[in-house]
N, C-alpha and C positions, 0 to 999 in steps of 0.2 A: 520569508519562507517561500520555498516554491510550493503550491499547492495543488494537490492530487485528491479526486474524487474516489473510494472504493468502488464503485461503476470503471473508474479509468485499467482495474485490475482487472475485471470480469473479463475471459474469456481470453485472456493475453497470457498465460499462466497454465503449466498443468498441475492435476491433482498434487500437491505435497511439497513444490516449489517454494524455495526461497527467496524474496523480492526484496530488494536492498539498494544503494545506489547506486551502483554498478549497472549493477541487471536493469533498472530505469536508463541509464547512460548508453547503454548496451541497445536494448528494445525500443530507443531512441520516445520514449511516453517520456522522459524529459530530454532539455535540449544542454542543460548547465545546472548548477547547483548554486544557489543564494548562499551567502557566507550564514543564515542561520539554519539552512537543510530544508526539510522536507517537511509538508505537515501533509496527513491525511484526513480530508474530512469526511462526513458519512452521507452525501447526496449516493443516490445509485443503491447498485446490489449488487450482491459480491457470492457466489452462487460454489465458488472452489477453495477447497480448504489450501490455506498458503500461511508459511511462514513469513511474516515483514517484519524486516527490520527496518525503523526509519526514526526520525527524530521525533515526531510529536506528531499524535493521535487526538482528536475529540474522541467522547465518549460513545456518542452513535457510532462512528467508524470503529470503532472496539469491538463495541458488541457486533456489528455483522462480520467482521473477520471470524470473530469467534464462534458466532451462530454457525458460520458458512464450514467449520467443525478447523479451523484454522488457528494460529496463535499471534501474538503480537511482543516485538521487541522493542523496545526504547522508553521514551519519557512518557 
């Protein structure tokens, strides 16, 4: 997996934004993609409500997406 901290979204992002791999490819916060995708985990704070879509989430990172009044897609 390539791995992303929810701190790596803070303040990259506006209010209601959809973050997916694209938009990581795009905002260049990654550089390529691992043939198993993305994982987010929950180092940092995550402060803007944003829609991610990604492959796989720990559970901290879950919950501050969704504290930060945000939703979460994938595994």
């Amino acid at each position: 997996y390539n791995i992303l901290n929810v701190g790596d979204l803070d303040g990259k992002f506006n209010p209601g934004d959809t973050v997916d791999v694209k938009v990581l490819l795009e905002k260049r916060i990654i550089r390529n993609v691992k043939k198993d995708g993305i994982k987010i985990l929950g180092n940092g704070e995550i402060n803007v409500p944003l829609t991610v879509k990604i492959d796989r989430f720990t559970k901290t990172a879950k919950k501050k997406i969704e504290a930060a009044g945000g939703k979460v897609e994938g595994a």
